[in-house]
MARDRENLUM-922544 format. One line per field, with one value per residue (C-alpha): x, y, z; residue number from 0. Coordinates in steps of 0.1 Angstrom, whole numbers, always signed. Example, Ala and Ser with C-alpha at 12.3 -4.5 7.8 and 13.67 -1.06 7.14 Angstrom:
<rs>
east <- +123 / +137
north <- -45 / -11
up <- +78 / +71
pos <- 0 / 1
</rs>
This chain:
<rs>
east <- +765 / +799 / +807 / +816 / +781 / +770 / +781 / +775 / +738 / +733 / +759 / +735 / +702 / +712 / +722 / +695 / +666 / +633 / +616 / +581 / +575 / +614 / +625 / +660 / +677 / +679 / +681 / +713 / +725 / +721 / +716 / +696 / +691 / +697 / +677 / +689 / +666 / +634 / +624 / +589 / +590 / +624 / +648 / +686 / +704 / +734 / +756 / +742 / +721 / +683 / +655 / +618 / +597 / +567 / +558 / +552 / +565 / +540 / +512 / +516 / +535 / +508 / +519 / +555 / +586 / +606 / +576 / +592 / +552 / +549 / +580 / +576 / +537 / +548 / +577 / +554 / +526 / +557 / +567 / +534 / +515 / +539 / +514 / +478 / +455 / +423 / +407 / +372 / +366 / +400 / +407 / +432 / +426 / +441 / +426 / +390 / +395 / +407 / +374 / +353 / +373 / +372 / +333 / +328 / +347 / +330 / +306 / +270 / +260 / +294 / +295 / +319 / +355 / +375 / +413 / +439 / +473 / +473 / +457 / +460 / +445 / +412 / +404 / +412 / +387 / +366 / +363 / +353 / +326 / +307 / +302 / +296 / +274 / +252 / +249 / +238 / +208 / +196 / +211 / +235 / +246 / +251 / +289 / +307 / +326 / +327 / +357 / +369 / +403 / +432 / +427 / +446 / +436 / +468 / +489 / +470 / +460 / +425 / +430 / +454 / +430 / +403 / +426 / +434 / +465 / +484 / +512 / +504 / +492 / +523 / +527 / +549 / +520 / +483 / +456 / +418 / +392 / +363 / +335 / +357 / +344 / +358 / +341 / +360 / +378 / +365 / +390 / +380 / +416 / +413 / +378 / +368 / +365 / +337 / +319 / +306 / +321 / +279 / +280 / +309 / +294 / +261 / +278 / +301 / +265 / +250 / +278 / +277 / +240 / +248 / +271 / +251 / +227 / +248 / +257 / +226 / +218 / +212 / +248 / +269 / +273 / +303 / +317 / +350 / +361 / +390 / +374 / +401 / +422 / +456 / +487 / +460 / +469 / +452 / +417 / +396 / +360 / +332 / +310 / +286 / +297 / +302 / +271 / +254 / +274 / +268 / +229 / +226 / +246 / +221 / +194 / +204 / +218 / +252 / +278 / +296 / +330 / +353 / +388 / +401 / +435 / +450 / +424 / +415 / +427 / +435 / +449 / +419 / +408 / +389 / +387 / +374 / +364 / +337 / +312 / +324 / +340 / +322 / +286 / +286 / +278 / +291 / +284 / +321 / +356 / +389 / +416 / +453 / +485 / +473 / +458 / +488 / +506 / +531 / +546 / +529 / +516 / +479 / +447 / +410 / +374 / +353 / +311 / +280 / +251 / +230 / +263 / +268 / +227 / +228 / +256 / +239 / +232 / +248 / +277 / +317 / +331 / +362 / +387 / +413 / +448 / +473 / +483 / +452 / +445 / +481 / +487 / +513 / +502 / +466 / +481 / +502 / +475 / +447 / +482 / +482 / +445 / +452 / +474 / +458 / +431 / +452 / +470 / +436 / +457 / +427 / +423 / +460 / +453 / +430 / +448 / +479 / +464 / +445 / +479 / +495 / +473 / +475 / +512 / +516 / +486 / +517 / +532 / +505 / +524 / +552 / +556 / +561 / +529 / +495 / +477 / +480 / +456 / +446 / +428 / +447 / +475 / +474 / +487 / +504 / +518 / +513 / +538 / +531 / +548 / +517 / +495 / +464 / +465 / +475 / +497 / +523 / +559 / +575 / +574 / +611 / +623 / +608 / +597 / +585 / +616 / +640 / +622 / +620 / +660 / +664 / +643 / +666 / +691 / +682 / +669 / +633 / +614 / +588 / +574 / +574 / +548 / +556 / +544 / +531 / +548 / +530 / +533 / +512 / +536 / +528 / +500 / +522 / +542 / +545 / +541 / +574 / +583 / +554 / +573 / +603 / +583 / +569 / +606 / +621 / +599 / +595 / +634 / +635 / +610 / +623 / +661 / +641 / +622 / +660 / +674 / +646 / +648 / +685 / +680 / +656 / +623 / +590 / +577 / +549
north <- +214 / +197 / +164 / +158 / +172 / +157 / +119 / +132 / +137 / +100 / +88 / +113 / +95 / +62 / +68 / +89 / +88 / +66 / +66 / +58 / +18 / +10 / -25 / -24 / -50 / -34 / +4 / -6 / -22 / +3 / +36 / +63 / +83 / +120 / +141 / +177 / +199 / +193 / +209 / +201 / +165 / +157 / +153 / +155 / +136 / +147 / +133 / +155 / +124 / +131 / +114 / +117 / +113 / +91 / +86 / +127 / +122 / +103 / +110 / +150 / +167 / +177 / +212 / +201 / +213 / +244 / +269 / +308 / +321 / +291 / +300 / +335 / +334 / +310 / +334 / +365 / +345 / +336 / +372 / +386 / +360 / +323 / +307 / +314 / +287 / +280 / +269 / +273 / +311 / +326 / +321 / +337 / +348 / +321 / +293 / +309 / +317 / +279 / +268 / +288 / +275 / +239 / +244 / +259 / +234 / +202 / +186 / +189 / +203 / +197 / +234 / +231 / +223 / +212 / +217 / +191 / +184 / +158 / +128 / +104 / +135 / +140 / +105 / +99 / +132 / +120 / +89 / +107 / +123 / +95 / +85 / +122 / +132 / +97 / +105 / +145 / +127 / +104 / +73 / +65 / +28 / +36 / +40 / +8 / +13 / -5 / -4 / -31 / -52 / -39 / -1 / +22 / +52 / +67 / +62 / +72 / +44 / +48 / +54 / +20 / -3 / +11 / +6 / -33 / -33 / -64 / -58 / -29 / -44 / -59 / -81 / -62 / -32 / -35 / -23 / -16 / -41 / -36 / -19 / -22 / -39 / -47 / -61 / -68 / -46 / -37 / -55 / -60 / -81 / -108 / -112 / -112 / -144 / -160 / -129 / -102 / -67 / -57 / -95 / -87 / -53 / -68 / -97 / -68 / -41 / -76 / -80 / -45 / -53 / -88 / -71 / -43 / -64 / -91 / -60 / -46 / -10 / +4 / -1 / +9 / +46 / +51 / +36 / +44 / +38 / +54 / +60 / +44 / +20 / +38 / +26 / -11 / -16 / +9 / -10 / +7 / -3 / -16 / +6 / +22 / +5 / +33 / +51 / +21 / +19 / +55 / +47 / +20 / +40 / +66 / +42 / +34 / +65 / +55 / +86 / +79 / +89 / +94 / +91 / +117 / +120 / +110 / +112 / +148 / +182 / +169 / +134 / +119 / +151 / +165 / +186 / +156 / +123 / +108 / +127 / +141 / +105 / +83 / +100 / +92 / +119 / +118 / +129 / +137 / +139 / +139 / +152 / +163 / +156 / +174 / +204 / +221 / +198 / +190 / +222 / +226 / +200 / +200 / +184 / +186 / +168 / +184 / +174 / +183 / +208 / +178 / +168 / +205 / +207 / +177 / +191 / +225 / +232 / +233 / +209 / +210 / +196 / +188 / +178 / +191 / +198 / +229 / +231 / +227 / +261 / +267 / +305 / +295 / +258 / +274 / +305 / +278 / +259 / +288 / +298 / +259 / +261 / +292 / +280 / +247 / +269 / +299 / +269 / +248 / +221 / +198 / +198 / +194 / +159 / +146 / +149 / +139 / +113 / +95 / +92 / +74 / +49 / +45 / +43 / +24 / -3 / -14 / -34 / -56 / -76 / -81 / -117 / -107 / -81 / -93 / -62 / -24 / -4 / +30 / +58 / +90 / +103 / +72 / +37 / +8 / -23 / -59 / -84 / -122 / -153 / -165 / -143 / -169 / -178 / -145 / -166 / -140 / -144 / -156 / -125 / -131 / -120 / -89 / -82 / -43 / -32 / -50 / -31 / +1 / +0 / -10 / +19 / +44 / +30 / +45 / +78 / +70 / +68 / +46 / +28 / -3 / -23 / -61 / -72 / -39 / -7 / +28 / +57 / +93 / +118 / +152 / +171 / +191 / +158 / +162 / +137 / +132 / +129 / +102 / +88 / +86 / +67 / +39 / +35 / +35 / +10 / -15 / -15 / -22 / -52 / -67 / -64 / -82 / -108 / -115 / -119 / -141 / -164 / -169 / -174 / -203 / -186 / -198 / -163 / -164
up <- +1173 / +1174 / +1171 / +1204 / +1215 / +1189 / +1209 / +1241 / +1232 / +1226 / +1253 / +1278 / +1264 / +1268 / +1303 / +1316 / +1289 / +1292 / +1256 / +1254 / +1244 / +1252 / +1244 / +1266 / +1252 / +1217 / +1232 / +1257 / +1225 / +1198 / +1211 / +1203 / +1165 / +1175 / +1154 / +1149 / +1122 / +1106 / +1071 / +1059 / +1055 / +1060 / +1092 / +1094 / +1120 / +1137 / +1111 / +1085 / +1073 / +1057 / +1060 / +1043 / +1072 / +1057 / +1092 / +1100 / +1136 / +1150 / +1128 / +1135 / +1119 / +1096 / +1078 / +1081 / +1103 / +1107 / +1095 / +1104 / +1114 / +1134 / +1154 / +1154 / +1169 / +1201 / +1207 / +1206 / +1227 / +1252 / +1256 / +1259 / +1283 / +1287 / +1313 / +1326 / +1339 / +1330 / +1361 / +1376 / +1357 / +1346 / +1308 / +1280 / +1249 / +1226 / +1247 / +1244 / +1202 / +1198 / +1219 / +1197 / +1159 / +1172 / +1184 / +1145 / +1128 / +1145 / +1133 / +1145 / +1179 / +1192 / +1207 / +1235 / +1243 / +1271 / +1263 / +1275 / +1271 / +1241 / +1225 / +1258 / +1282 / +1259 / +1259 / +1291 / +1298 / +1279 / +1298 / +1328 / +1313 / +1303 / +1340 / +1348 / +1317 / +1325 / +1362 / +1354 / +1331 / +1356 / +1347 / +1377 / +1368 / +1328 / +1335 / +1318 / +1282 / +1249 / +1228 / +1202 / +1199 / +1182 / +1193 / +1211 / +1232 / +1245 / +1272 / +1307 / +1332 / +1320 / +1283 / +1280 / +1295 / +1272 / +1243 / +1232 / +1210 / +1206 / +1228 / +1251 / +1277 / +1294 / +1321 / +1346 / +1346 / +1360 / +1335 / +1348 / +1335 / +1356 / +1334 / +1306 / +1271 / +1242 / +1206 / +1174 / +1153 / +1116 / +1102 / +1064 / +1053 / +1083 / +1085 / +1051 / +1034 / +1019 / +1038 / +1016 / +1030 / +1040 / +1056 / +1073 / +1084 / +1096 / +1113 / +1132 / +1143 / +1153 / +1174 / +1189 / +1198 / +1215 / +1238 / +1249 / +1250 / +1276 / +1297 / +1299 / +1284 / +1313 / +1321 / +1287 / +1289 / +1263 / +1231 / +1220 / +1181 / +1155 / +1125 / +1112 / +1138 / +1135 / +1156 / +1155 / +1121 / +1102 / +1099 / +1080 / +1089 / +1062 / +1046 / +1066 / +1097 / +1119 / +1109 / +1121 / +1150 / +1160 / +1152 / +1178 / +1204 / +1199 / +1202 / +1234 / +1251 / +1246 / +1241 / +1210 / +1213 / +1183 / +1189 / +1163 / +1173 / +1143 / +1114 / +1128 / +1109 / +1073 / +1078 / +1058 / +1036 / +1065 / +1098 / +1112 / +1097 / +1115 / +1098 / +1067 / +1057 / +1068 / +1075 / +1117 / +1142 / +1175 / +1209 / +1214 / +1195 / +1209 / +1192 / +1195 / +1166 / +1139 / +1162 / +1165 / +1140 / +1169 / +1174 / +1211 / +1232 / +1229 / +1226 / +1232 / +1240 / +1220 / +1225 / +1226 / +1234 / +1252 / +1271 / +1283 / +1289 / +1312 / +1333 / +1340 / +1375 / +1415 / +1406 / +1400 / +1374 / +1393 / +1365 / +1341 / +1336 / +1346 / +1310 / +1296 / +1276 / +1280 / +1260 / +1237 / +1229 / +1219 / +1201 / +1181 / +1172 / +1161 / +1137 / +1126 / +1115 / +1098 / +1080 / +1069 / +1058 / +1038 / +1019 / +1011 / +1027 / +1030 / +995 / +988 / +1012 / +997 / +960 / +974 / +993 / +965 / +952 / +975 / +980 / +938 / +940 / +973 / +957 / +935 / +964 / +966 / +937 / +956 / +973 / +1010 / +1011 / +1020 / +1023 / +1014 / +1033 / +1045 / +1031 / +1018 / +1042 / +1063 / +1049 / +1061 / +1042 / +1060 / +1055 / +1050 / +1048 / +1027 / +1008 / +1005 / +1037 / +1050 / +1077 / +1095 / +1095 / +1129 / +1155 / +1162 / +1127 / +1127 / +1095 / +1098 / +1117 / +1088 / +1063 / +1083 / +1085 / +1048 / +1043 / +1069 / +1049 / +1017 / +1035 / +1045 / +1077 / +1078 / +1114 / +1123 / +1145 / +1145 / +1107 / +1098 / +1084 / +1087 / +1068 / +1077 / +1058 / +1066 / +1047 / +1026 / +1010 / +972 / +945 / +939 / +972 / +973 / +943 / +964 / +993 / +967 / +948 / +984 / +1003 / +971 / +972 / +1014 / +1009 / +980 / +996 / +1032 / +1011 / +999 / +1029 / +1044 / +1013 / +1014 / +1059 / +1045 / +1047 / +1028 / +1011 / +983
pos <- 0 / 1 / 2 / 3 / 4 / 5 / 6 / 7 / 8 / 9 / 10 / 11 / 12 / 13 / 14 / 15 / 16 / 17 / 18 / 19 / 20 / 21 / 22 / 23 / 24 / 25 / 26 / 27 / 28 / 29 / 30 / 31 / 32 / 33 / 34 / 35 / 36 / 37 / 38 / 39 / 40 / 41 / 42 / 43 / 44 / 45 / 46 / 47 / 48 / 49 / 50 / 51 / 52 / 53 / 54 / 55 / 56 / 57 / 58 / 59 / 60 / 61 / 62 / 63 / 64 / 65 / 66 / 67 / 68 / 69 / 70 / 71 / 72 / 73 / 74 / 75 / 76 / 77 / 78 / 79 / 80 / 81 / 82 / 83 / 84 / 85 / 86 / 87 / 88 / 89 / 90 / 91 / 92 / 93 / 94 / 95 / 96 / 97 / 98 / 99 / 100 / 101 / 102 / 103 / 104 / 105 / 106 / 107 / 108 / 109 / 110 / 111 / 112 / 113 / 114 / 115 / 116 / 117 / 118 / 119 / 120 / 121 / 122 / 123 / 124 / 125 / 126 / 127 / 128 / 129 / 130 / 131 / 132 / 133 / 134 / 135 / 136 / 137 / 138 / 139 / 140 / 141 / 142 / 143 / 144 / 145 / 146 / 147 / 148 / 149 / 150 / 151 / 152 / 153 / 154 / 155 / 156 / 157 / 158 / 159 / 160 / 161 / 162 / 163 / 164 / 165 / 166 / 167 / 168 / 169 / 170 / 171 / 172 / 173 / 174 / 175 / 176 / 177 / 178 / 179 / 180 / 181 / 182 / 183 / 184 / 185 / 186 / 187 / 188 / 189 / 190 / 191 / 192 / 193 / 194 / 195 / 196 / 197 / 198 / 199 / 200 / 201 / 202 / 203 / 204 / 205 / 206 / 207 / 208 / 209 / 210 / 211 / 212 / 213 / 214 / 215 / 216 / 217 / 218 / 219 / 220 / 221 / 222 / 223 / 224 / 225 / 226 / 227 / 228 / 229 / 230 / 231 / 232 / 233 / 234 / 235 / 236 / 237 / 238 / 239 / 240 / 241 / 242 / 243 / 244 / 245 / 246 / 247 / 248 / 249 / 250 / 251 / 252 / 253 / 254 / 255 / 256 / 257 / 258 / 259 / 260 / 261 / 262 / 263 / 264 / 265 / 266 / 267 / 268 / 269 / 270 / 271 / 272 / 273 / 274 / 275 / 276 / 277 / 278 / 279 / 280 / 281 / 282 / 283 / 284 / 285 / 286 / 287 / 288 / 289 / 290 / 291 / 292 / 293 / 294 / 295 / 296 / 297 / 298 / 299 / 300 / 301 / 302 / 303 / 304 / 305 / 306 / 307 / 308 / 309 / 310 / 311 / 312 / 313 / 314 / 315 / 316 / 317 / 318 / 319 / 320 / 321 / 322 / 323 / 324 / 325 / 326 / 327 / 328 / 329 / 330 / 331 / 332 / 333 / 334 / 335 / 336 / 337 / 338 / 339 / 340 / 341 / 342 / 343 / 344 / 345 / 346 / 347 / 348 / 349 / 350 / 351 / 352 / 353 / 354 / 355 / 356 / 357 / 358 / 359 / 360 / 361 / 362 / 363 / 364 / 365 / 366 / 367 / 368 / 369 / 370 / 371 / 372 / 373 / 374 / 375 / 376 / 377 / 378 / 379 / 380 / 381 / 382 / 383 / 384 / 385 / 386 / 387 / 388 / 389 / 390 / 391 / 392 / 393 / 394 / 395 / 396 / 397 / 398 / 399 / 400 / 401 / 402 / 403 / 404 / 405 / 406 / 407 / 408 / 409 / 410 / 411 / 412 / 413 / 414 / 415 / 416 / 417 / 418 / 419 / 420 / 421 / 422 / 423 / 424 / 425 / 426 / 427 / 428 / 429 / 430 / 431 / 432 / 433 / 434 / 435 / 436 / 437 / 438 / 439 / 440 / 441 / 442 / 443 / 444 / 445 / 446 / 447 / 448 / 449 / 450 / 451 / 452 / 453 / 454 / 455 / 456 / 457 / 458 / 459
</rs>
């Protein structure tokens, strides 16, 4: 690409492009970064500039960019079959084999698959089947939802009124709210105090219980939950807390869903984390990211022989997606699995992983950073204009995008969400590209707490 493409690109965005989560003052204003090649876990702009992508494109990028096999099997799956639906009884080959690997690599009885288009479709499917799967069993008014505050879902009407972010829900869109529930989130760094962390836990199931309870059982026929609260924050829950969760939604025939799109296929370690890192079954997983580490669009509900039971019989199941089982997305992502399995990448994550959160623990020293948190390939650092108190720093400086561009600065993506900054580096990082991360990101925060200091800010 030329130079003069190279500026036409961004002149072209900024005049025709709507990004996802857009602030339009500060887009208008600064234009977009054109990204032209990716390389394992690192990017190159248009300027020839490279970045270490801590933040794995949005949690995705999982086995890293610009693998030869992974280009050569869509092209080959293009060429051979490009498109065949999957509705009512036609299928293709790749969208049946990826049913089958996800079915043998989830946990449980969770024997059956209906593919989507990403993270926000499965959810949003998986929505819809609670009503459906409650109504099949005999339970007609068990249709309402529980999910807790400071999660997020995805995108779709359904899937962003379920979720409950701070700062998604904005005031020039409508959300739905009817039947929708929300509890509070796991999260161990606010809510701790003179709490013990099994205080804090019971205090959190109790609560769970209480709002079933005010509802009525007979009404609640989902519960949503992240294992870990990603683009929330990060929460990592209590010990035990969502086994206990799952336990009561069992108790009370309440489908536990597990939003996996972002701790599923190696983020934590694991194919999927509900189970194998924190010991909860559930009735359904949704994943997407990491499936085909983002080389397709692509995701999937994944649940369970009792769901599939109940809906047996004279009925239609009258949803779904044209892409959904889309030929080359699923051919990607069988080849994405393969690969995470040929190079023991889980293994490699959970090494890795344990690393990062050794080296990244380090910040914790440093004036401005209340909290370091995460487990394995998903951390984020919280900034605070007190550590005791744990009091934030005024919204309108800004803190995580400052030290997201002091860290651009010095060649490293990491992603800012109002106080926070998030890193999920692909599953293939190194440890001295971790090394690089840590040096990086101390550097951008001490260089931040600077500036703030000299503007007349209180840090400590």
């Amino acid at each position: 690409m030329t130079t003069d493409t190279n500026l036409d690109i961004a002149a072209l965005d900024t005049a025709h492009s709507l990004h996802p989560w857009t602030h339009f003052e500060s887009f208008v204003r600064d234009g977009p970064l054109v990204i032209e090649r990716g390389s394992g876990c690192s990017l190159w702009d248009t300027d020839g500039r490279e970045y270490l992508d801590a933040v794995g494109g949005l949690w995705c990028t999982n086995i890293g960019l610009g693998r030869r096999e992974m280009g050569e099997v869509i092209a080959a799956q293009a060429e051979k079959l490009a498109f065949c639906n999957t509705f009512v009884d036609m299928t293709n080959g790749p969208a049946a084999l990826l049913s089958a690997k996800l079915a043998d690599l989830a946990p449980g009885d969770l024997n059956h698959v209906h593919l989507t288009t990403g993270g926000s479709t499965a959810v949003d499917s998986a929505y819809r089947m609670v009503a459906y799967y409650q109504r099949c069993a005999g339970r007609p008014e068990k249709t309402q939802v529980i999910a807790r505050d400071s999660s997020y879902h995805g995108s779709t009407y359904a899937t962003i009124s379920i979720g409950k972010r701070a700062g998604d829900k904005m005031p020039e869109f409508e959300y739905a709210t009817k039947g929708i529930h929300h509890i509070s989130a796991p999260d161990c760094y606010r809510a701790i105090g003179e709490r013990s962390e099994a205080e804090f836990c019971d205090d959190l199931v109790g609560e769970f219980e209480a709002k079933i309870a005010e509802i009525g059982p007979e009404k609640i026929g989902g519960f949503f939950a992240e294992p870990i609260q990603a683009s929330g924050g990060v929460v990592v829950p209590p010990k035990d807390y969502l086994k206990r969760i799952a336990a009561v939604c069992h108790k009370h025939d309440i489908l536990f869903i597990a939003d996996e799109v972002v701790t599923g296929f190696g983020r934590l370690g694991h194919w999927f984390a509900s189970w194998d890192e924190f010991g909860a079954q559930p009735d359904i997983i949704c994943c997407a990211k990491g499936l085909s580490s983002g080389y397709q669009p692509i995701g999937a509900m994944i649940f369970s022989d009792r769901i599939w039971d109940a809906m047996q019989g004279d009925r239609w199941y009258a949803s779904g997606f044209t892409y959904a089982g889309h030929p080359v997305a699923c051919a990607a992502s069988l080849k994405n699995i393969e690969i995470i399995e040929r190079e023991d990448l889980l293994s490699h994550a959970t090494d890795v992983g344990q690393y990062f959160e050794d080296r990244l623990s380090v910040l914790e020293g440093l004036p401005l950073i209340g909290d370091v948190r995460g487990r394995k390939l998903m951390l984020c650092v919280e900034s605070v204009a007190d550590k005791t108190t744990k009091t934030l720093l005024p919204d309108h400086l800004d803190v995580g995008k400052r030290i997201a561009d002091a860290a651009e600065a010095r060649g490293l993506m990491v992603r800012p969400m109002g106080h926070l900054n998030v890193m999920s580096p692909p599953l293939v990082i190194t440890k001295s590209q971790i090394d690089f991360i840590a040096e990086t990101l101390e550097a951008s925060v001490k260089e931040v707490t600077d500036q703030l200091v000299r503007n007349g800010e209180r840090i400590g």
